[in-house]
C-alpha distance (Angstrom), angle and dihedral (degrees) to the residues before:
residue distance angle dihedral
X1 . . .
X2 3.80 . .
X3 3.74 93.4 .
X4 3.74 105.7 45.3
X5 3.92 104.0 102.2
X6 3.51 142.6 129.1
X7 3.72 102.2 -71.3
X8 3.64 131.5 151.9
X9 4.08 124.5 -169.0
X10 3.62 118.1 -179.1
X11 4.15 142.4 159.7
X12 3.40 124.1 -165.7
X13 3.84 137.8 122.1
X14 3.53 119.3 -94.0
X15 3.57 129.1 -103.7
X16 3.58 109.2 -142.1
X17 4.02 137.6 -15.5
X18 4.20 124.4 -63.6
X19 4.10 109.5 -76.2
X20 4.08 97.8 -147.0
X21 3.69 118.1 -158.6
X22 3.86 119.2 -179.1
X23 3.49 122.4 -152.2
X24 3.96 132.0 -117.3
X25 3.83 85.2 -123.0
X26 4.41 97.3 50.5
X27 3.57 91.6 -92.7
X28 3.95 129.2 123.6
X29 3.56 139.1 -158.4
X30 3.91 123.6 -177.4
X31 4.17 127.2 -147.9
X32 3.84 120.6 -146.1
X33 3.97 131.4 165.6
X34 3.63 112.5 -146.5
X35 4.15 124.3 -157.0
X36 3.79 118.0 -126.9
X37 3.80 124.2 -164.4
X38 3.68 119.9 -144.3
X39 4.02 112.4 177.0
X40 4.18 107.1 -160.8
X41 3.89 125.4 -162.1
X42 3.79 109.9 -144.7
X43 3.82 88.4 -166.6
X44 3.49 98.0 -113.0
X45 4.03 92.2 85.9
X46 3.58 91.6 -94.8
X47 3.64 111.9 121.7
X48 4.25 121.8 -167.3
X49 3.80 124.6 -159.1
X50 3.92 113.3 -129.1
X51 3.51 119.7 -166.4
X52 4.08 123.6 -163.7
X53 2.93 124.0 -163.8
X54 3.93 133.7 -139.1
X55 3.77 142.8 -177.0
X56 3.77 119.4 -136.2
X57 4.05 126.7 -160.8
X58 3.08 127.4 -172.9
X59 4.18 127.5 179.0
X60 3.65 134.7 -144.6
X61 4.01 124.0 -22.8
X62 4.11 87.8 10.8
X63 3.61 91.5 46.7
X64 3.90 83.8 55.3
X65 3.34 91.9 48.6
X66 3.97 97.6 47.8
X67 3.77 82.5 53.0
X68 3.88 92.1 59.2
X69 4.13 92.0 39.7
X70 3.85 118.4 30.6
X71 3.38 106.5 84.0
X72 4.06 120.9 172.9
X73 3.83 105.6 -84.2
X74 3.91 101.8 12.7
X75 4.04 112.2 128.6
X76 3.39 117.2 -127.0
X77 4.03 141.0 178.2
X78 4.08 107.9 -136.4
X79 4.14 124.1 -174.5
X80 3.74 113.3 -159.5
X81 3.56 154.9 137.2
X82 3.69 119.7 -91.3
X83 3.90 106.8 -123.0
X84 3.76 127.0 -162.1
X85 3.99 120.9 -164.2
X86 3.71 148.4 169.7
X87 4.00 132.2 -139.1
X88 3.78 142.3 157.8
X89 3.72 118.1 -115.7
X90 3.92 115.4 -142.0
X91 3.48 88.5 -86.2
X92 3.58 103.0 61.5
X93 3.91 92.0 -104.9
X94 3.92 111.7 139.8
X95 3.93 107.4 -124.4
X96 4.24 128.6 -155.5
X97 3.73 112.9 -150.7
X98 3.60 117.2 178.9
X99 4.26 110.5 -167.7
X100 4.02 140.1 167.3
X101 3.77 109.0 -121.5
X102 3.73 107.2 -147.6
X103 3.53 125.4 -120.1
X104 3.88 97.7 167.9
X105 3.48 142.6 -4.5
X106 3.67 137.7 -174.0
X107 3.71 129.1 -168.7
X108 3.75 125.9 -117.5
X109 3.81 134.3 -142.8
């Protein structure tokens, strides 16, 4: 039972460029959505392309290092925890937001 954890491993390309936020206290986190591909095989030889999307963060020296690296449309292979949080909106609504917190990355061809 050693190896059942909270672990996420993805590749995909990503959908648009690093959103940086810096903290009040010096800190940083970055925001990312990353593009999936799932092909599906309705059984009649006709197969449909699926894609999921997710949204990466990633805090301090890896969120400076997404900055540098994630470009819109560059693959890349992710491993993470997936993350499930609350917030209020500015109205007063109460928000879900489920994300993978990166761990590591590398970049693909």
């Amino acid at each position: 039972m050693n190896n059942l954890r909270n672990k996420v491993q993805l590749i995909g390309h990503l959908g648009h460029d690093v959103e940086i936020k810096k903290l009040e206290n010096g800190g940083m986190f970055a925001r990312v959505s990353l593009g999936t591909k799932e092909f599906k095989n309705f059984g009649t030889g006709e197969t449909k392309v699926e894609t999921q999307w997710h949204q990466l963060v990633g805090w301090g020296r890896l969120a400076e290092n997404m900055q540098v690296l994630f470009k819109k449309g560059k693959q890349v292979a992710i491993e993470g925890k997936l993350s499930h949080r609350t917030y209020e909106d500015k109205n007063g609504i109460k928000r879900y937001i489920s994300e993978v917190v990166v761990k590591e990355f590398v970049l693909m061809a």
